[in-house]
N, C-alpha and C positions, 0 to 999 in steps of 0.2 A: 648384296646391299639391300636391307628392309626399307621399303618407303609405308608413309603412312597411310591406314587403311581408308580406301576407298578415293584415294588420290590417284589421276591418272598414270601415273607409274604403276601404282601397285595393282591397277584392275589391267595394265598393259601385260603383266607378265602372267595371266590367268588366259589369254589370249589365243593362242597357240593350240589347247587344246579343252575345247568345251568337253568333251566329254569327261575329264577328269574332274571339271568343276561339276558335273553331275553323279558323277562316282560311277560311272558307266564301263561296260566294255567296248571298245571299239566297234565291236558288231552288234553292238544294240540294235536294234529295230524303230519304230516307230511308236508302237505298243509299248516297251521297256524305256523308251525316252518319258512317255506320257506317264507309266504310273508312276515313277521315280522324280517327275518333278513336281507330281502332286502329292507325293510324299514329304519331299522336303518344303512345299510350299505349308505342309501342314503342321511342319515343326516350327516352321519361320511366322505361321499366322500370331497375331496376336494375343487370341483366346489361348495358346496354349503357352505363354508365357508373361499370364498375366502376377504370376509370383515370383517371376524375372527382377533383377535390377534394371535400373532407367538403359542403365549402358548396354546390359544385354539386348534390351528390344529395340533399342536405337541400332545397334550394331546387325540386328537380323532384318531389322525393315530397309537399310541401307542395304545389304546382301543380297534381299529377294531385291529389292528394285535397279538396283545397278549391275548384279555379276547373274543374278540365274532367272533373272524372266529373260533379256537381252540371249542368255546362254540356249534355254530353251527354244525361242523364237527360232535361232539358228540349228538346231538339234532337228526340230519338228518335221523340217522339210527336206526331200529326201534329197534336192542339189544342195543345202547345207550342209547334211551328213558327207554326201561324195564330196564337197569342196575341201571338209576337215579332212579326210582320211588321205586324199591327196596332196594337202600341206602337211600334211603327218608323215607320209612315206618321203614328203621332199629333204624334210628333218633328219628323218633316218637314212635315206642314202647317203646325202652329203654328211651325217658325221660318223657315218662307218668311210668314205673314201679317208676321210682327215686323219681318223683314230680308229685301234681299234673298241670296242663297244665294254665298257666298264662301267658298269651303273654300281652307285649308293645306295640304294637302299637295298634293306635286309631281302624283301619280296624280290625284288627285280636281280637280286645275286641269282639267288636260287631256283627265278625263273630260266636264266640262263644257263646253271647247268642240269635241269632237268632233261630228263628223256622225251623222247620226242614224242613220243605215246600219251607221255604225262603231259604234255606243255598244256592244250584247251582245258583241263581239267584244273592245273595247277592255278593256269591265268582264271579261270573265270570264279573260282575259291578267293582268290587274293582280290580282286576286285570287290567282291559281295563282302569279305571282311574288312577291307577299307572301307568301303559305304558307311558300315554301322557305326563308325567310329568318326567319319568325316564332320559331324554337323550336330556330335554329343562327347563330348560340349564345344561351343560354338569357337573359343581358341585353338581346336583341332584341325581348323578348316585350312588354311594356309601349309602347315606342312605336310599332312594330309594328303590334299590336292597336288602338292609337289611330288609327291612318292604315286600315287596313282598317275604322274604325267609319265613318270619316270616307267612304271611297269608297262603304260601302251608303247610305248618308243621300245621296250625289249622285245616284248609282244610280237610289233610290226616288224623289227629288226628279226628274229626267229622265221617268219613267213615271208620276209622279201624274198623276192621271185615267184609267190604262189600270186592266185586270182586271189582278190578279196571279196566275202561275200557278202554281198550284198542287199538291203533288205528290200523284199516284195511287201505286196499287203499283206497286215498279218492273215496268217493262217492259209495261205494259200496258194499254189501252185498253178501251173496254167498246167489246163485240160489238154492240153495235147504232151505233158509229160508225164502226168499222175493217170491211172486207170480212177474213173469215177465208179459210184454203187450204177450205172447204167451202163457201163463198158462191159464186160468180159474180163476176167482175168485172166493172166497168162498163165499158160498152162503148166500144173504142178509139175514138178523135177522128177526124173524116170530116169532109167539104164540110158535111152539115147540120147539127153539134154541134160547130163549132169548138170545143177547149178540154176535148174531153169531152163525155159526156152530158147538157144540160141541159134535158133533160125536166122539168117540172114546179119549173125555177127552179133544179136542182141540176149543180152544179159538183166534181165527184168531184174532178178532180186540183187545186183550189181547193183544196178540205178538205186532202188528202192533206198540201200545201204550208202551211196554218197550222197545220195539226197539229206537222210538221216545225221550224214557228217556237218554238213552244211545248217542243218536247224541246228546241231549239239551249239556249232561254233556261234550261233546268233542266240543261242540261249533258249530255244523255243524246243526245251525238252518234250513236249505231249505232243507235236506233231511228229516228230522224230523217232519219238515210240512208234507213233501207228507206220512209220514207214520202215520200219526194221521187224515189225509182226509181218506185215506183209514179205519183206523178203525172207522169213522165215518159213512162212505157208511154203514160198518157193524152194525154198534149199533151209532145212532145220538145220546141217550138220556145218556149219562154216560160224568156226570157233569167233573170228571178228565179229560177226553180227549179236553175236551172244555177248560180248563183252562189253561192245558199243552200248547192248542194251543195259549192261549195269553201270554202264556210266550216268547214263542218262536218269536212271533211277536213284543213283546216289545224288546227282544233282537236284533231280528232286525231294531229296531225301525220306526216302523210301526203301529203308535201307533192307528188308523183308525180300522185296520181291528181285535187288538186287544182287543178294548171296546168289538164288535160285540161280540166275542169269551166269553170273560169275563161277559157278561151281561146274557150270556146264562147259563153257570157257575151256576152262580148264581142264575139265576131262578130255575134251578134243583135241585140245593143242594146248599143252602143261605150258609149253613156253612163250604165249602169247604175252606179249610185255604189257596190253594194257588191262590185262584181264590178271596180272599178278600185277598190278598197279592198284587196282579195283580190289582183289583182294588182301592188301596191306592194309588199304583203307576201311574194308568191312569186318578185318580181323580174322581172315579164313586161312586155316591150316595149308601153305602151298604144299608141304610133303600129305596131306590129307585133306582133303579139299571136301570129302564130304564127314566131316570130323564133326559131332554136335547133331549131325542129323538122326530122326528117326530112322530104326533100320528094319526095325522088325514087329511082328503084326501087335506082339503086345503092348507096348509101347501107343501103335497107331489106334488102339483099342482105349476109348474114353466113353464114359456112360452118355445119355440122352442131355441128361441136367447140363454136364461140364459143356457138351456140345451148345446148348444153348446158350452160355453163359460166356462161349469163345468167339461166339459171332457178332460182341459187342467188338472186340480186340485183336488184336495179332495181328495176321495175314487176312479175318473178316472183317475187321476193323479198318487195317488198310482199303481193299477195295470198297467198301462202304462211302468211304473219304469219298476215293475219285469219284465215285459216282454223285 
């Protein structure tokens, strides 16, 4: 049943789950709440639909003031996030006992039969491409927001039974989990500590690598990098950590230094599912995985000029960026 916009009915069934009225992933953070509501605050401002019709700026100033500041308010704080995510999984329990889980929309099918390897990748693609389409143009917003309520509820249904994780302050880990630049690190991987040091049962570059799973899944790609380097200084040859790494890079889209990652993947262990996941998506040959690369020294041989004129672009281009 449609009720009219901005009538208690119609702002009630928006209710259930803020996040989708912010175009969010469930595991957004704090950080990803903030720049995303001063994104949309800046589509909704005035100034930028001053060659809007009457009804348009009528209908976005009604939206910012009644559905997404109210939205945000509760977003921001981090018992608001846990309150939502625990009426969310209440959702999803009770209507997997009643039924089983058939969702409408096209995203949330084929979230559910993806691989499981693929799911954080697939979910948090489909989220970022809902976004851009939620609030251009402003008639988008209602079914939209309905299809992104619809992809968290698969989402959380998919993980029922795991931890959810949960956001810290950004960028941060508590000092008695992460080794700081003032600790020591654990000592590189040898004949008698395959994998690492696991003196007394512990597995450093393990940790390093679920830690890394855990930022993928809250979207905070560049911490999750530096914790999957690290567990590589520990253990370079463990095909997962190579693969994670080109996920992370594809998310950033970076898709250079993620072939790198994924080719390696794959030479380790050909049948890593998320590392031929990663390479469907970057285009790489699975029966030739180093297909397109340079191989040989002529090739690698370019004059002084081309050198300098490659350190604007490519792979110097890219690092330039990050930095």
């Amino acid at each position: 049943m449609s009720y009219p916009p901005f009538s208690e009915d119609w702002i009630q069934q928006f209710s259930d789950d803020p996040y989708a009225v912010l175009g969010l992933s469930v595991a957004a953070d704090e950080r990803r709440v903030v720049k995303r509501y001063r994104s949309i605050a800046k589509m909704l401002h005035p100034d930028a639909l001053k060659h809007s019709s009457s009804d348009e700026q009528a209908f976005a100033n009604q939206l910012l003031a009644k559905l997404i500041n109210p939205t945000y308010q509760r977003l921001k704080q981090e018992q608001g996030r846990a309150e939502t995510i625990a009426v969310l999984r209440f959702r999803v329990r009770r209507a997997t006992r009643d039924e089983p889980l058939s969702p409408q929309g096209k995203r949330a099918k084929r979230l559910c039969t993806a691989a499981v390897a693929d799911v954080e990748m697939f979910y948090e693609e489909a989220i970022a491409q809902f976004a851009e389409q939620q609030y251009k143009p402003f008639s988008n917003f209602e079914a939209v927001t309905h299809e992104l309520s619809e992809l968290n509820l698969v989402y959380l249904r998919l993980k029922l039974g795991e931890p959810m994780v949960r956001e810290r302050p950004v960028g941060i880990v508590p000092s008695t989990q992460v080794p700081t630049a003032a600790q020591p690190r654990p000592p590189q991987s040898g004949s008698d500590f395959p994998g690492g040091d696991n003196r007394g049962g512990v597995n450093y570059s393990e940790r390093h690598y679920q830690r890394a799973q855990e930022y993928i899944r809250k979207g905070n790609c560049q911490t999750a990098i530096q914790e999957l380097k690290d567990a590589l200084r520990i253990d370079c040859n463990q095909a997962k950590y190579h693969a994670l790494m080109a996920q992370a890079y594809i998310m950033q889209n970076l898709p250079g230094a993620a072939k790198a990652y994924c080719r390696k993947a794959l030479t380790l262990e050909p049948d890593n599912r998320l590392a031929q996941a990663c390479a469907k998506r970057l285009q790489i040959s699975l029966d030739n995985p180093d297909e397109g690369k340079q191989t040989n020294q002529g090739k690698r041989s370019i004059s002084s000029s081309a050198t300098s004129k490659a350190k604007g672009s490519g792979l110097f281009g890219l690092f330039a960026r990050k930095r």
